[in-house]
N, C-alpha and C positions, 0 to 999 in steps of 0.2 A: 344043756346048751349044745347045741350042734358044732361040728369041729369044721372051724374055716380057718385055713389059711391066715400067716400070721398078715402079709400085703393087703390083703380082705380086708381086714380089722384095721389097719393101719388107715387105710382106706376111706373105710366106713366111719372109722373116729373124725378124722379130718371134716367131712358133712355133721358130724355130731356137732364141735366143735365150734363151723359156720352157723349151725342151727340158733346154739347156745348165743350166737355174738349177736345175730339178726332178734334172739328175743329178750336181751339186755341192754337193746339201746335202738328202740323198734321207731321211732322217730328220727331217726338220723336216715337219712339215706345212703345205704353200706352196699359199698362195690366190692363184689364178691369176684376177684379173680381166680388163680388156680391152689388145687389146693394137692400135691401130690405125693408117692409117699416117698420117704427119704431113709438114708441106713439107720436105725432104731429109732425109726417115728413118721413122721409127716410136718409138714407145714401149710399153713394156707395164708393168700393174700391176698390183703382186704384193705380197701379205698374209705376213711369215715373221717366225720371234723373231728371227732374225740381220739384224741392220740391216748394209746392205749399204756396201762401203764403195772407196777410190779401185782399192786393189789386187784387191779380188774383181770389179770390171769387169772388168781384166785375164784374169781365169782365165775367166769367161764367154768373154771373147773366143778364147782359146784353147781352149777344150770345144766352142763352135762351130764352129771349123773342124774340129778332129777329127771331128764329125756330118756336116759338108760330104763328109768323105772316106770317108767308110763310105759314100756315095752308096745312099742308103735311099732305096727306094720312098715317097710321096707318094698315099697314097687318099683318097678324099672317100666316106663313108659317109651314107644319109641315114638318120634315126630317124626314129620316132615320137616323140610330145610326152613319152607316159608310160616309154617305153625311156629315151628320153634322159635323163630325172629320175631314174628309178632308176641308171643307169651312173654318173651326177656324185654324187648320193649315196652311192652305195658308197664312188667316190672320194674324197669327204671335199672336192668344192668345192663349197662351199656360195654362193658368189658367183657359179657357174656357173647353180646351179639357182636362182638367184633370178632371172638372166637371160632363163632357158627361161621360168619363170612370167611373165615379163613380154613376150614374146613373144604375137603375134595369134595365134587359133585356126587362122589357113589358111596362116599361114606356114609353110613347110616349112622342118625343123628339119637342118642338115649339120653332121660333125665332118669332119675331117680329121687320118689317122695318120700318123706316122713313126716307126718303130722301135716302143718302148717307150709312146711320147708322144703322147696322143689330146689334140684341143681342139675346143669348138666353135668353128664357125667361119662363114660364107657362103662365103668364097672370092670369085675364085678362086687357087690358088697352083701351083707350078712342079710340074712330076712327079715329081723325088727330088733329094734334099739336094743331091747336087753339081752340080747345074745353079745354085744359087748362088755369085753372086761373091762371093770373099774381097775385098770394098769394104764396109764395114763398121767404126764405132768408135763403142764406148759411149762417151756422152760423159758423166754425169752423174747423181745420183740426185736426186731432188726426192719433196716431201711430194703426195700429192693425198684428197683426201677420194674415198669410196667413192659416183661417179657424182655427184660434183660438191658432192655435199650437205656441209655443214659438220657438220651433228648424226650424219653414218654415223663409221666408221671410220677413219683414216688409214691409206692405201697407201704402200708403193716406189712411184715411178714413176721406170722407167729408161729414160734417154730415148738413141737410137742414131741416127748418121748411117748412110744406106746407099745405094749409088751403084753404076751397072751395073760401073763400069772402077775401078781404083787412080786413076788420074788425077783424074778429078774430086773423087773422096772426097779426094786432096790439096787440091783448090783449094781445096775447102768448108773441110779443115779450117785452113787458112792466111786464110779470110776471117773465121774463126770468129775464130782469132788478135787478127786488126785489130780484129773489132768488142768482142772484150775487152779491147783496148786502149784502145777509145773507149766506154767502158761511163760512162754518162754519171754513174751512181752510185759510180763509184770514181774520175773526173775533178773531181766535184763533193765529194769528200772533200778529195783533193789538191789542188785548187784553194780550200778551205773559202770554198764557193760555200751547200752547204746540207745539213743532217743530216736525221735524224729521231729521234724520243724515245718512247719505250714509252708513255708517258703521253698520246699524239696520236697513236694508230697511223694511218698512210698521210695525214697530215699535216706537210708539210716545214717547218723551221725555215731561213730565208735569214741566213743570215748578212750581214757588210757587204756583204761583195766580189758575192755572188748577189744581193741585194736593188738593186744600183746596176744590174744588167743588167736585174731586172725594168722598173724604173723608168725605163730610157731604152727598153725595148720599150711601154711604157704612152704613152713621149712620144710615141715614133715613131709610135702609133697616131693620135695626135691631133692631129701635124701634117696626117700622111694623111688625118683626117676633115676640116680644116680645107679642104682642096684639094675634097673631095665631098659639103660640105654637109649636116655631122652636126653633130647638138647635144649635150650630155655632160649624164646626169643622173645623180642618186645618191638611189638607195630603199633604202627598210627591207629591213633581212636576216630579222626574225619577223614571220610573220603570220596573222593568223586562220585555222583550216581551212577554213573557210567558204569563203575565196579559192580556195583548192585545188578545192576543192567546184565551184565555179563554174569554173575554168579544164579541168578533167579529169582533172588530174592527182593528184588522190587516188585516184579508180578506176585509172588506166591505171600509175600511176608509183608508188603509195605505199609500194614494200618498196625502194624506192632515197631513200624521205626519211626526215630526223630530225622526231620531234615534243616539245612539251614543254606542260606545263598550266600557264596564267597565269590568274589571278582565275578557277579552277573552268571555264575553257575551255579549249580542247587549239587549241594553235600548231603552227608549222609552220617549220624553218629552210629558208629558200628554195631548191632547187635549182636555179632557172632565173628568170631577171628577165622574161620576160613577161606574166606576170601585173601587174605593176605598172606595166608601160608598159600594157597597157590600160587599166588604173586612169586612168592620167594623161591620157590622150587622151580617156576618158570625163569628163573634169572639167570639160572647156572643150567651148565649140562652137568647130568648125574648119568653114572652104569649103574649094570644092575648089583655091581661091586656095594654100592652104597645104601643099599634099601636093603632092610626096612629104614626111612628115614623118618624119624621121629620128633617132633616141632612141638613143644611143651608152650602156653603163654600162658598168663597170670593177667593178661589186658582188661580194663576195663569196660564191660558192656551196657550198655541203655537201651532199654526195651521200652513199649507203652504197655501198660497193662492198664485197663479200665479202673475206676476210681472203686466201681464195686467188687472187683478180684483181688485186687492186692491185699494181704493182708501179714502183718509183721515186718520181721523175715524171711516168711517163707513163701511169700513172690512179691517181690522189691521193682522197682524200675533202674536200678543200676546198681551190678554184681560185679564179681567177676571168680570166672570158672577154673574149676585147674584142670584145663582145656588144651588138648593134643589135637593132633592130627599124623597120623601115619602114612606115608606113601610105601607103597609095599608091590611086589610083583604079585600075580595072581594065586600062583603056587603057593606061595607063601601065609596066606590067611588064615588055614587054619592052625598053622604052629602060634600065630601070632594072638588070634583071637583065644587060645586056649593058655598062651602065658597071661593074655591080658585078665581073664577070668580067674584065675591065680594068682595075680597082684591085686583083685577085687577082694578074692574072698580074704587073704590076711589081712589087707588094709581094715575091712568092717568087722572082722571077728577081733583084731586088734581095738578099737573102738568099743566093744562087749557087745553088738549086733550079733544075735547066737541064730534069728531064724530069717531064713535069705529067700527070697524067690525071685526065678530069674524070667522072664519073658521075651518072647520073640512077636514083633510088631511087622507086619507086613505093609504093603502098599497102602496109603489116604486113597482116598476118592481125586483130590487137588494134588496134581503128582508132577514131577519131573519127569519127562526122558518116553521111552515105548517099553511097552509090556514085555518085550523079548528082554531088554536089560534088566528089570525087572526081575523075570523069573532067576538068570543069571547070582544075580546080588542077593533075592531069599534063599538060591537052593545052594549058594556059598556060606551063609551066616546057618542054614540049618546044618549042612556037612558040619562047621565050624562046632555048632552044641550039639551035635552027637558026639563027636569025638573027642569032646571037655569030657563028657560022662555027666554035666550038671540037668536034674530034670527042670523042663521050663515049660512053658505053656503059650499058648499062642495070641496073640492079641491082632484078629484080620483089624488092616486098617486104619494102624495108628502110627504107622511110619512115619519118617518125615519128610517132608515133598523131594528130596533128593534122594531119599533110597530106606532100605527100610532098616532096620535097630533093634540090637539089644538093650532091655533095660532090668535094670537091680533094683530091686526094694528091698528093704530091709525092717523089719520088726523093732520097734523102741519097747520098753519098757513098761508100757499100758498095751501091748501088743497092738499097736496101730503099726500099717503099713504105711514106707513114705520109698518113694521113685528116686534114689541117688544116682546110681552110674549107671550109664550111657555107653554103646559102640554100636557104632552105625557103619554101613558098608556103604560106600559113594561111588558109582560108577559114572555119575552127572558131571561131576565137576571136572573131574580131569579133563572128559569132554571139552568145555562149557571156554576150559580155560589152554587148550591146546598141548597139555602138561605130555613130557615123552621123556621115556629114558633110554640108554645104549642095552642092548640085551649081550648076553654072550657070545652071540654068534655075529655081533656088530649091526645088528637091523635096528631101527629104531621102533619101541612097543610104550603105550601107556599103561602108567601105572593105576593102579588101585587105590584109592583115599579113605582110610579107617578114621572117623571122627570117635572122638576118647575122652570122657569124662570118668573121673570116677568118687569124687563126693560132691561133683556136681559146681552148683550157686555154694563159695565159703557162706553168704550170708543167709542163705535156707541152710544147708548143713550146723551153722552153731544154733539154729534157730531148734531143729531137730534134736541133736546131739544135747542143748542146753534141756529141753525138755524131759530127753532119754534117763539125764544124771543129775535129774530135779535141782544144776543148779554147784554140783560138788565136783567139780573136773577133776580127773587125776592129775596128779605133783607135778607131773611133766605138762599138761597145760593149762595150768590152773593160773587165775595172773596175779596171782599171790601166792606163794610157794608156803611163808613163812611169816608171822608178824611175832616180831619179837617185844616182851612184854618187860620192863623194870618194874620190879615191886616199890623200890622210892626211887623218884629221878636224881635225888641229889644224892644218895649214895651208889647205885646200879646203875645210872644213864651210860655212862661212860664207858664201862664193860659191856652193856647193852649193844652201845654204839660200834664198839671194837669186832666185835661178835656181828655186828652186821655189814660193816665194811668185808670181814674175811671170806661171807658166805655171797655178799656181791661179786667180789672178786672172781669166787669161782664158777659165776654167771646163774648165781640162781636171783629168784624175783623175790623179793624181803622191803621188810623198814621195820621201821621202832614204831611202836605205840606209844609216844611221852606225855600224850593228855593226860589233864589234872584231873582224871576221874577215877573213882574206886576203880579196885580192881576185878570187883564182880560184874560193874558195868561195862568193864574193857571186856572184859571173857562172854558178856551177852552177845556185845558188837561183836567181835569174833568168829563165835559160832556163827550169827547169821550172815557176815560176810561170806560162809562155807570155804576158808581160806584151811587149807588141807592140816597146816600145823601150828600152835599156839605157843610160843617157846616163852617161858616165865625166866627171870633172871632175879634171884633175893640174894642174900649172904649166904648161904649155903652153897650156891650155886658159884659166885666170885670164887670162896675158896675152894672149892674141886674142881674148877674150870670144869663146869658141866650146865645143863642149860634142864629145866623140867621140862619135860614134851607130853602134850596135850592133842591129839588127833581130832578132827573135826568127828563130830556125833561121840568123840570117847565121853564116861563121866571121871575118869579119874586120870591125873597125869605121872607120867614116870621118870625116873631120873638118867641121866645120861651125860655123857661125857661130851664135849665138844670133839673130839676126835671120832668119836661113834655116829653123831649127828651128822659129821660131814661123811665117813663110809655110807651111814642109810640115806641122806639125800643124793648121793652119785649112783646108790643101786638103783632108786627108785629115778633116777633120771633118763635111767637104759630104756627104761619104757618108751622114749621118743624115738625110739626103734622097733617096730614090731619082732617080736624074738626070732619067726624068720630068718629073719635078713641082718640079723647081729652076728657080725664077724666070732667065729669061735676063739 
């Protein structure tokens, strides 16, 4: 077999794949739209009445490799604009020929044949079918609208792994496994952390148990600002358009906002709390005595996101961020963006994120402001990561319309990468919003606007985080500390009970287990609730005032004192401190 490129093959499987569907159901009329490759596989989408289903993957899979073995020549033909249109319309793909029409006049038009089976295509792909490896599994059918638009059609899209060797295709499909084990919307079902309701699309409903993780990551953020000298405020969620008007974000942003009309004037539900932190810096006169000043919110945000983006938690239509802003003198930026990057890295390594990369985003194409401020704002934020020492990499182009940003990812546990925190340099708004402070020398000068995220959406973060730690949150936020277990209610309820009033008391998250069921069925329920400790309570345990303790994944439990229990649940509470920043 000749050596092609693993894209080639991914490529070339995806026309396999089309080939396979057009000769298992050769009477249907099947709109063939794109079919391209994606990170370990490809997908293709296809228009047919037969909605496709677990077991007709199967037979695709099997018709594939029958075409693999007929090892069919592979040509590349090039057309003309008006050939091409005529050949697709004969054939009845009308998604094809929409394609061509939307094709540049000097682009040169190529299909590629196999057997029976012509597509257009660019290329490039293998020379004949069995120079493909049998590495290769459908894995799934999904809905997609026709080129993304919600108001076209609805497609198949059938999405395939494909990999040079059998081996890897096993790894992939054995990580696939894990990560639908740790699917954090079917952990967050079984754990009833948090739902959703037709009536709130892509807005999560928290339940107890998810709402106490929210709210110990809200603390944990504010201990954090307490150690880096942030102040916490709380704005209006509606407001004028006018504000929008004036911030940009009506022109650049307005088909990701809600509006609504109050007294015969058209409102705005806030996507983003910067606008009213410049409000609020604009209300007062500040020297440069007073900056860096630093504006922490917790506000709730509402974004639109398309019906077919959203997905979880981990892009919602209304979050909310643990979202700063920094007004800062110029001078000032880079001591500031290299403390900020130092409150990033302990926060995520506190969390067990071990592998971090950081990126620098330059200018969009759809921008705020002139290129001279611009250049200004990148060649601040790169001084800024040189002088952290952190390596990063560049991403031209993905700024955000006001200026351009660092961003962190961070590594989970299946080693997938996911985009947490944020710091953006904003030389626009100050602008936009006429924001000044007193310098030293009594002149008046504008300041600088650092936007500050740094674990982002809390609702993407536990969404991430829950996936990370399949599910078993450490002691400190786990919304179950402790379930306390009586061997018989009517002898041990009551010490049971005692025993969990005292450790409420001292604000840990606890209850009894008094159901009338075995106790091997309590200790099932238990473990898969992933509730960190299982504390059993019999006679033995009354007369030593001691409690058995049972750790989630332990198999066997040990003995211990109530006095000892309460020492290790306050060590292990320190943790809601990164060790950093615990006072010695």
């Amino acid at each position: 077999m000749a050596a092609f490129d693993l894209d080639t093959i991914r490529h070339s499987s995806a026309h396999l794949m089309a080939q396979a569907i057009s000769r298992l159901w050769p009477d249907l009329n099947i709109q063939f739209g794109v079919g391209p490759v994606i990170e370990s596989g490809f997908y293709y989408d296809v228009e047919m009445d037969h909605k496709l289903s677990e077991d007709d993957l199967k037979s695709i899979e099997d018709e594939m490799k029958k075409i693999i073995k007929e090892k069919l020549p592979i040509e590349r033909k090039v057309l003309e604009k008006e050939e091409a249109l005529t050949f697709f319309k004969k054939e009845g793909q009308d998604l094809k020929v929409e394609l061509i029409n939307s094709l540049p006049e000097s682009e040169e038009i190529s299909c590629y044949q196999q057997g029976e089976f012509i597509d257009l295509c660019r290329g490039p792909h293998v020379e004949k079918t069995s120079d493909l490896p049998m590495a290769f599994k459908l894995l799934h059918v999904a809905g997609a609208y026709w080129r993304g638009d919600e108001k076209r059609q609805m497609l198949q899209r059938v999405y395939a792994a494909c990999f040079k060797d059998r081996k890897e295709l096993k790894e992939h499909l054995h990580f696939l496994e894990e990560a639908k084990k740790r699917d954090h919307r079917k952990l967050g079902k079984e754990l009833e952390l948090f739902h959703f309701e037709k009536v709130a699309p892509a807005s999560p409903f928290f339940m107890p148990k998810g709402a106490r993780i929210y709210n110990e990551l809200v603390d944990f953020m504010r201990r954090v600002y307490r150690e880096y000298g942030y102040d916490e405020v709380i704005t209006p969620q509606i407001l004028d358009s006018d504000l929008w008007q004036t911030s940009g974000h009506y022109d650049h942003y307005k088909e990701n906002m809600y509006f609504s009309n109050i007294d015969e004037k058209e409102y705005a539900v806030k996507p983003m709390n910067c606008p009213c932190h410049m409000l609020m810096f604009a209300h007062y006169k500040y020297s440069y005595r007073d900056l860096p000043l630093r504006y922490a919110d917790f506000g709730r945000l509402h974004r639109y996101e398309k019906a077919g983006a959203v997905a979880g938690l981990t892009r919602v239509r209304t979050f909310c961020q643990d979202d700063a802003h920094i007004f800062i003198e110029m001078e000032g930026i880079q001591k500031e963006i290299q403390k900020l990057m130092e409150m990033f890295f302990i926060c995520y390594k506190h969390f067990g994120f071990k592998n971090i990369k950081v990126n620098l985003s330059t200018r969009p194409e759809k921008k705020a402001g002139d290129d001279a401020t611009w250049d200004k704002a990148e060649e601040a934020l790169k001084q800024a990561l040189d002088a952290s020492g952190h390596e990063y990499s560049i991403k031209e182009g993905d700024g955000a319309f006001y200026g351009p940003k660092i961003d962190v990812e961070i590594s989970d546990a299946l080693n997938r990468y996911h985009q947490l925190g944020t710091i953006q340099l904003d030389f626009q708004l100050p602008e936009r919003f006429n924001l000044k402070y007193t310098t030293s020398e009594g002149t008046e000068s504008r300041p600088v606007v650092i936007h500050r995220a740094l674990l982002g959406s809390l609702e993407r973060f536990i969404g991430v985080y829950l996936e990370h730690v399949a599910g078993a949150f450490p002691f400190w936020l786990a919304p179950e500390q402790a379930i306390i277990v009586p061997v018989n209610n009517a002898t041990h309820l009551e010490y049971a009970q005692k025993l969990n009033t005292d450790l409420h008391n001292l604000g840990y998250r606890v209850r009894v287990d008094d159901r009338n069921e075995s106790m091997g069925y309590k200790t099932r329920q238990i473990q898969k609730s992933k509730a960190p400790f299982m504390l059993v309570i019999g006679d033995k345990e009354m007369e030593n005032d001691s409690v058995s303790i049972r750790s989630y994944g332990a198999k066997f439990a040990t003995s211990i004192s109530t006095a000892e229990l309460k020492e290790k649940f306050l060590e292990l509470n320190k943790e809601r401190i990164p060790v950093e920043l615990q006072k010695a």
